[in-house]
N, C-alpha and C positions, 0 to 999 in steps of 0.2 A: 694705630692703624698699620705701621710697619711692623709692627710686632706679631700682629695677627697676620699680616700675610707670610711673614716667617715661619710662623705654626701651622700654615696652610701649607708653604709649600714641602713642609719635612712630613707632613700625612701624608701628601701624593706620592713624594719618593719611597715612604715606607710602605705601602699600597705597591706600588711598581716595581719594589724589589719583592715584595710577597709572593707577588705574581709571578715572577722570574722562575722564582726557588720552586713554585707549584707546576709550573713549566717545564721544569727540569728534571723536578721526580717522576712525574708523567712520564717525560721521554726513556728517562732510564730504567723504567717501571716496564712500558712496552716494549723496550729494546731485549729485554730480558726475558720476557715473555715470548718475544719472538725467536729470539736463542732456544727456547729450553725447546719450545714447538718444534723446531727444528731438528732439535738434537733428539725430539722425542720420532719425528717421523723421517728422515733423513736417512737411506739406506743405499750405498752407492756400492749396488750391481749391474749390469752390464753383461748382454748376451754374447756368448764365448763364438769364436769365429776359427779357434785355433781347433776343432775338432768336429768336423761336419757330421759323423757317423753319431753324434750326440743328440739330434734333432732328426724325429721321426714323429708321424702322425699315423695311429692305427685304429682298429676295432679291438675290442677287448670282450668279450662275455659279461651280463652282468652279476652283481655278488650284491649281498647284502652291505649296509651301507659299517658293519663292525667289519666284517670282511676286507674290505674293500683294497686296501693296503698291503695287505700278503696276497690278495687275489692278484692285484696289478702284475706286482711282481713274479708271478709264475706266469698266467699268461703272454705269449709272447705274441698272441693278437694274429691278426691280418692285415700287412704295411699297406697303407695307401701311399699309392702315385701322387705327388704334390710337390709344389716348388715350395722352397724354404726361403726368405732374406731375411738377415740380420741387417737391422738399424738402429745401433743403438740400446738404446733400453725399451726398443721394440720388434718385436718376431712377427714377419708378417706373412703370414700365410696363402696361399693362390693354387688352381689349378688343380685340388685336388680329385683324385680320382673318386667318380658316382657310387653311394651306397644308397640302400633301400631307406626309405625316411619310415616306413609300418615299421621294422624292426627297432629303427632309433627310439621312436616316437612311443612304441610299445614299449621299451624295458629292456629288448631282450639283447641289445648291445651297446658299449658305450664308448667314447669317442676318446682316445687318450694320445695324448704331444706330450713325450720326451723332450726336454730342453736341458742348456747348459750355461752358466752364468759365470763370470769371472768378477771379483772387484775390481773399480775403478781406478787404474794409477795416478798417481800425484793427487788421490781426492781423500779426503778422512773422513769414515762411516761411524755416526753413533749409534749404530744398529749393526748386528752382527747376524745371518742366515743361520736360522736352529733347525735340525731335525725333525721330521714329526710330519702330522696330517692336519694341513688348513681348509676351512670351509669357506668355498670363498662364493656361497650364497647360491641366490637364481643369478642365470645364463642364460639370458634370450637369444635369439637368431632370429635376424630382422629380416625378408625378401630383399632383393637387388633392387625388382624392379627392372632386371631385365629380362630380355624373350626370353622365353624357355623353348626347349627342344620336346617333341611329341612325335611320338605316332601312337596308330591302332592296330594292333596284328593279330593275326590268328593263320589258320593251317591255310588259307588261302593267300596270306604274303601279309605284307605291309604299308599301310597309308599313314603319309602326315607331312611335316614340316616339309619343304623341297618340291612338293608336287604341285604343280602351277593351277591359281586359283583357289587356293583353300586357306592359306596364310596360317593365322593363329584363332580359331575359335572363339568365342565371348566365352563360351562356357568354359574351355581349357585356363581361360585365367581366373573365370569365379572358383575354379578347381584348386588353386593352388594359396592354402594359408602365408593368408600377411605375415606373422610372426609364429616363431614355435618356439612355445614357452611351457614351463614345468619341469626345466632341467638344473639339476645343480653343480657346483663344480667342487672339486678336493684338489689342491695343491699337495702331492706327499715329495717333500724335499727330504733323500734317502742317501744321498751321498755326499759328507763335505770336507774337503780335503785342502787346508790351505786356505789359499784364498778362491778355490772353487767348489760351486756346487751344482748337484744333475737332480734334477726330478720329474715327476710326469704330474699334469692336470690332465685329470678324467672328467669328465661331461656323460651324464646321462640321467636317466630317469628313474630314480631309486623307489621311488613309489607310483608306477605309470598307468595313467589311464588314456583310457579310446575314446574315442567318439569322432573321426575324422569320417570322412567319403568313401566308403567303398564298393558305390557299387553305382551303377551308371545306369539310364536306356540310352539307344542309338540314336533317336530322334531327338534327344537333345543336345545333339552336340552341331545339328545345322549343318550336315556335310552335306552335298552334294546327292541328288539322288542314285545318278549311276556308279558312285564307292558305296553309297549303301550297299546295292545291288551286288555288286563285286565281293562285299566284306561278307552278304549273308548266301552267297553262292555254295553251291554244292550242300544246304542243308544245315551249315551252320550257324547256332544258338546265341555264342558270345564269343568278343573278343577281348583283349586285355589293352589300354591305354597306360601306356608310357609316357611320365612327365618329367622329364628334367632341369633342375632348376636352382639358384643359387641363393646362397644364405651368407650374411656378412656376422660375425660374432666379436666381440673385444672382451678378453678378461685379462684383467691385472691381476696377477702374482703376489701371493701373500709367502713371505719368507723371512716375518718375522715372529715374538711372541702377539703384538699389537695389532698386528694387523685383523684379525677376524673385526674384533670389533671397532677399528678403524672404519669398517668397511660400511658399517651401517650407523655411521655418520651422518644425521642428514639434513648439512650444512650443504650445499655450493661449494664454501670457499676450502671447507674440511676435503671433499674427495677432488676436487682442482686437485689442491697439495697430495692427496695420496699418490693419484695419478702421473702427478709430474715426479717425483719423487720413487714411484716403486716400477719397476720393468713389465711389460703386458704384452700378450700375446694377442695378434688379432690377424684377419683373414675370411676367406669364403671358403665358406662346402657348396659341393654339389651334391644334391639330393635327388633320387628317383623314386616317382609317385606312380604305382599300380593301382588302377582301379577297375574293376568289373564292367565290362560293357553288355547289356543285355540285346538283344537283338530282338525288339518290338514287333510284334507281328506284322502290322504296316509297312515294314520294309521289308520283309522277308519276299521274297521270289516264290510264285506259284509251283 
């Protein structure tokens, strides 16, 4: 009987040390895996702060999408007014100054940020920033969700936000898309010197189609009878509606060979890591939305 439990208790311990050693290659199995993950997505850039005239936000004309890389670079665009902060391995964009969203929207310009990246000191990068053009997919622009700015004008003046009693129309905000989506983005990293690199992300609509609003009657926008009266004074047909309005955008920087197809991962835990790991730009535009007011006979003035 002691014998047998002798035989008993050298199975358990042989069992409990199996399990150790299964324990063990496991952990050094995922330890390793999580090393090489790392060393495979790990790229420590960091937005440069030593040269402000580096970071510009502009219009650009649009080119065909082989073009598109020599086109940037001659185009010297139209600067937009906009505040820039560096944070880190985030560019946050604000304030920028209103363009037309028909022309974004249509094709026929595109939105391009100049930026500058330095590596990170005291950190070690298994990835090194390559030259070249990255596609770094669709680019949404999501609404704020806050007020927007409106009026209505024409050769008799102007109506709208500020004028007491009219506030913001129902209809000026059925007017303004939730999202404006069908835009892609290109990272072209053109310059690398060192341990720095400059390039610009372009945003626009390489293959763009219509179908937004534009064109209005008066009588649906629920103004007040005597601006109607005002707006269609002296004989006039139509006015033009001005809407101002803000859009939030985030794209992460692809500046490596991995990244494109990093990017349509589509893991959670895959783009977390991209994200925290690669530098991105993000920010609001302000967009201005023209649409046709027609002056409905009902309002019109005898």
């Amino acid at each position: 009987m002691k014998g047998n439990n002798l035989i008993h208790n050298w199975i358990i311990l042989f069992v409990l040390g199996l399990s150790m050693c299964s324990l063990c290659i496991f952990y050094a199995t995922t330890v390793e895996a999580d090393t090489n993950l790392n060393k495979t997505n790990v790229i420590n850039y960091i937005f440069s702060e030593e040269n402000p005239d580096d970071f510009n936000i502009k219009l650009i004309s649009n080119a065909k999408d082989e073009d598109i890389i020599d086109h940037a670079k001659q185009d010297i665009g139209y600067p937009l007014e906009t505040y820039i902060e560096h944070n880190y391995k985030t560019l946050n964009i604000g304030g920028v100054e209103a363009f037309h969203l028909e022309d974004f929207n249509n094709g026929l310009v595109n939105l391009a940020i100049d930026y500058s990246l330095t590596k990170e000191k005291d950190r070690e990068s298994s990835e090194s920033a390559k030259a070249g053009i990255y596609d770094l997919g669709s680019i949404p622009f999501f609404y704020t969700g806050e007020n927007p700015y409106w009026r209505i004008v024409n050769h008799n003046g102007s109506w709208g936000i500020g004028i007491p009693d009219i506030g913001i129309p129902d209809k000026i905000l059925e007017l303004i898309p939730e999202n404006l989506t069908g835009f892609s983005g290109y990272n072209m990293v053109n310059s690398i010197n060192q341990d720095a690199v400059k390039g610009t992300v372009v945003i626009g609509k390489f293959s763009p189609h219509t179908g937004e609003i534009t064109e209005i009657k008066l009588s649906s926008l629920g103004l007040p009878q005597k601006i109607n009266q005002e707006l269609c004074a002296n004989g006039e047909k139509e006015s033009t509606l001005e809407i101002k309005t803000n859009y939030y955008f985030s794209v992460p920087l692809g500046i490596n060979e991995k990244t494109s197809n990093e990017m349509r991962i589509p893991t959670m835990a895959a783009n977390l890591q991209f994200l925290t790991n690669h530098p991105q730009i993000q920010g609001k535009i302000t967009v201005t939305i023209n649409i046709k007011v027609i002056h409905d006979t009902e309002n019109n003035i005898p």
